[in-house]
C-alpha positions as CSV (number, residue, x, y, z in Angstrom):
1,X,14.5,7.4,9.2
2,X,14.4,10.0,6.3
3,X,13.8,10.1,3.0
4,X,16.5,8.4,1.7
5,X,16.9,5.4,3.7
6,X,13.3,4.6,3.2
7,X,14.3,4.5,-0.8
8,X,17.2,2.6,-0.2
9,X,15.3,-0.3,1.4
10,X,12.9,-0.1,-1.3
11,X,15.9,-0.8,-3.6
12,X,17.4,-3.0,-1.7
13,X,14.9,-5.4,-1.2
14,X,13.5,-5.2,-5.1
15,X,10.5,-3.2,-4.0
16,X,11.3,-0.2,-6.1
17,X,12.3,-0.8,-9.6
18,X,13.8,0.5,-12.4
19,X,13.6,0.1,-16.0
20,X,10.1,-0.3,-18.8
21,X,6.9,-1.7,-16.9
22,X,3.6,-2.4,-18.1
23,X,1.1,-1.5,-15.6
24,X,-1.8,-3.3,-14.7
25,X,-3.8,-0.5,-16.4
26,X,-2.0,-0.8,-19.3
27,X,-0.1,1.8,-19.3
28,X,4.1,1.9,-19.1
29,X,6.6,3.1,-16.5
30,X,9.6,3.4,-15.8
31,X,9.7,2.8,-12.5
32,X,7.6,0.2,-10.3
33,X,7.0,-0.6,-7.2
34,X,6.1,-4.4,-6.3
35,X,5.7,-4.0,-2.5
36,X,5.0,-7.7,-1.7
37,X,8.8,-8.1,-2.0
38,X,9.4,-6.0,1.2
39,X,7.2,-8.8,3.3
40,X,9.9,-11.6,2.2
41,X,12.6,-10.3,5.0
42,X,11.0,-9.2,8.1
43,X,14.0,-8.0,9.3
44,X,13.6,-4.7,6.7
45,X,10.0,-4.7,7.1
46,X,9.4,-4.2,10.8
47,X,11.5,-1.0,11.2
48,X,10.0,0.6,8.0
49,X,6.6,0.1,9.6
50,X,7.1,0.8,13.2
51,X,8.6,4.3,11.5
52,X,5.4,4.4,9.5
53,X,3.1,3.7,13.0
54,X,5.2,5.3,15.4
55,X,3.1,8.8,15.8
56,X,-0.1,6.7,16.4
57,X,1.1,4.8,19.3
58,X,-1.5,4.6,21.8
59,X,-4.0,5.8,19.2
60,X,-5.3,2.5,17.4
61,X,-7.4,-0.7,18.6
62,X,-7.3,-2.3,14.8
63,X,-5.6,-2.2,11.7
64,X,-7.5,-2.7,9.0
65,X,-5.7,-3.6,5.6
66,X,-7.1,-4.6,2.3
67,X,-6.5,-7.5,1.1
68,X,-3.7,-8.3,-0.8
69,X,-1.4,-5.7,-0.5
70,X,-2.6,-4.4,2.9
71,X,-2.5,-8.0,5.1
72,X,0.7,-8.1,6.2
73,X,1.1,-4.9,6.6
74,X,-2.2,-4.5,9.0
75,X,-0.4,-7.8,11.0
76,X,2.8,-5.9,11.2
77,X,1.4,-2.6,12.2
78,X,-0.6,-3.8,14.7
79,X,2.2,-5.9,16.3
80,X,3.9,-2.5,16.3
81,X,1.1,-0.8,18.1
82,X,0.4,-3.5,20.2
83,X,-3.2,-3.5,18.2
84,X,-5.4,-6.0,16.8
85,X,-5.1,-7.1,13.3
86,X,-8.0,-7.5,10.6
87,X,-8.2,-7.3,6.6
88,X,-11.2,-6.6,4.0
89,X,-11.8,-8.7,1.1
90,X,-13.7,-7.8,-2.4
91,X,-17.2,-9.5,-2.8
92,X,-19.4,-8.4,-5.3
93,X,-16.9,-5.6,-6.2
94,X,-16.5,-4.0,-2.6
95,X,-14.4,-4.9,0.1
96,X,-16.2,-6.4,3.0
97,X,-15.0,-8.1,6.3
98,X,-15.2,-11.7,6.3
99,X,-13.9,-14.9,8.1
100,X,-15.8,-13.6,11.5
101,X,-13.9,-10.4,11.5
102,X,-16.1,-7.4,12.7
103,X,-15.0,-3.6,14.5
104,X,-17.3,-2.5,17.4
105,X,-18.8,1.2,17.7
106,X,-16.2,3.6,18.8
107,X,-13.2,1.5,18.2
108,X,-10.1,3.4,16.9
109,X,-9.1,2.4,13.2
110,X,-6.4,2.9,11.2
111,X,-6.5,1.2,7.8
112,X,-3.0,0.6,6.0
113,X,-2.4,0.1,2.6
114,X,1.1,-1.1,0.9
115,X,0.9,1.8,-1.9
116,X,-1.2,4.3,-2.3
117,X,-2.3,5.7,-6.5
118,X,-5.5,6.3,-6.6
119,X,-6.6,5.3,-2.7
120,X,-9.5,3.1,-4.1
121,X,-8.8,0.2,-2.2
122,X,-8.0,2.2,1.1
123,X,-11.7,4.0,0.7
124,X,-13.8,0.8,0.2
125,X,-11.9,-0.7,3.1
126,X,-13.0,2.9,4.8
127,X,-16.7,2.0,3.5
128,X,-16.6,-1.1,5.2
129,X,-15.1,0.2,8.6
130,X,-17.5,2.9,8.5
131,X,-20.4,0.8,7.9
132,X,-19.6,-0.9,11.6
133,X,-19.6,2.2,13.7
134,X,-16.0,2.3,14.4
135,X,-14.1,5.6,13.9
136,X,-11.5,6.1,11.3
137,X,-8.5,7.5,12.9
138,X,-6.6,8.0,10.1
139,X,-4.8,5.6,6.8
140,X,-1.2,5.3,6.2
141,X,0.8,3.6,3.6
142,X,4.3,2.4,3.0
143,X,4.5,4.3,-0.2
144,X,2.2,7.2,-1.7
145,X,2.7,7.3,-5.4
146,X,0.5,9.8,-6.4
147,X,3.3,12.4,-5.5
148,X,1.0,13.4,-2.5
149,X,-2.0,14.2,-4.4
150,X,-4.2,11.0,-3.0
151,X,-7.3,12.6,-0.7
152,X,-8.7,10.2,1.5
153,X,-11.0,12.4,3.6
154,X,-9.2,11.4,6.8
155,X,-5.1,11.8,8.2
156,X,-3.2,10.1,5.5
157,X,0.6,9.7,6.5
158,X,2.5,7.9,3.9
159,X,6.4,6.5,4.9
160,X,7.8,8.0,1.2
161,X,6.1,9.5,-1.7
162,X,7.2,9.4,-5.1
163,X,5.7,11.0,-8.3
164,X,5.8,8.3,-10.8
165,X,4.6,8.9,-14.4
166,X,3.1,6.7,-16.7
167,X,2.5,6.7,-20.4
168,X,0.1,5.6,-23.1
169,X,1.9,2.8,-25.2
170,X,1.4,5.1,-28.2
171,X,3.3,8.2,-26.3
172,X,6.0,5.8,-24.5
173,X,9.2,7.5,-24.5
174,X,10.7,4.8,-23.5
175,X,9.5,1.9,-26.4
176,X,10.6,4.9,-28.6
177,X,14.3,5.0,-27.2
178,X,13.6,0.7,-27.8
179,X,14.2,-0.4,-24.1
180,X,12.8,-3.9,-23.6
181,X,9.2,-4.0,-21.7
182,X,8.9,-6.2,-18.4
183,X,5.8,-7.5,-17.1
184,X,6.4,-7.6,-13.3
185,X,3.3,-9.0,-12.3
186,X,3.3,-11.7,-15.0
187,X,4.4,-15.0,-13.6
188,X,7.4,-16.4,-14.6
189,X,7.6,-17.6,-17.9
190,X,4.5,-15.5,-18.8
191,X,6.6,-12.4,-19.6
């Protein structure tokens, strides 16, 4: 699958999108990316994952995801390993295993992430698979949006990645050229 098709499924299932966003650091865009959309129709969201997976087969015991964004994508990567599925939560600020989830010494992890900016979430889930004894094999996301400048310490593999900027409302070209701004993660009627 290249480059391309990847964006096209983004499109087509309204996980990439186009127009004036406020981000949830208050800053705007022009382009966002609302991955939970993707999980709606399985049928797109299983081959875009296998592809994501697919040169760790035989590699992985768990998949490790943070929770929200990471959830069902840890399920569906693991189905497409034929692995076993977990997901960190925050608590007091970090993200922690809960609900009688745990990683043994030595097993293989790979924690997954829907998109990747900063890879904050990815390294506190790392933090908490580290803190078990089990070895980080690697992290992998369905989009990297830093335009490939995320670090993570270990094999980062990412299915497309974009270089989206963001603005300061003050230097927003876009509220200068007077294009209506959305709120996509407001809930309906909120914005």
């Amino acid at each position: 699958m290249n480059r391309d098709e990847v964006i096209d499924i983004l499109k087509h299932t309204g996980v990439l999108l186009q127009g004036h966003f406020l981000l949830t650091s208050g800053r705007h865009s022009a382009q966002f990316l609302q991955c939970s959309q993707l999980f709606q129709n399985p049928r797109a969201a299983a081959p875009l994952v296998a592809e994501l997976v697919k040169p760790l087969d035989g590699q992985i015991d768990t998949v490790v995801g943070p929770a929200m964004g990471g959830v069902i994508l840890a399920y569906e990567a693991a189905r497409a390993l034929g692995a076993r599925a977990i997901y960190t939560e925050k608590e007091s600020g970090r993200m922690v295993l809960k609900r009688g989830f745990f990683l043994q010494p030595g097993e293989r992890v790979l924690v997954v992430e829907d998109a990747v900016t900063t890879g904050g979430s990815v390294r506190q889930t790392m933090e908490a698979v580290a803190a078990t004894g089990a070895e980080m094999v690697g992290a992998a996301a369905l989009v990297d949006r830093s335009g490939g400048r995320v670090s993570l310490g270990v094999p980062f593999r990412a299915l497309v990645t974009l270089d989206i900027p963001s603005y300061e409302p003050d230097d927003c070209p876009l509220c200068r050229a007077g294009i209506p701004l959305s709120r996509p993660k407001a809930s309906p009627g909120q914005g």
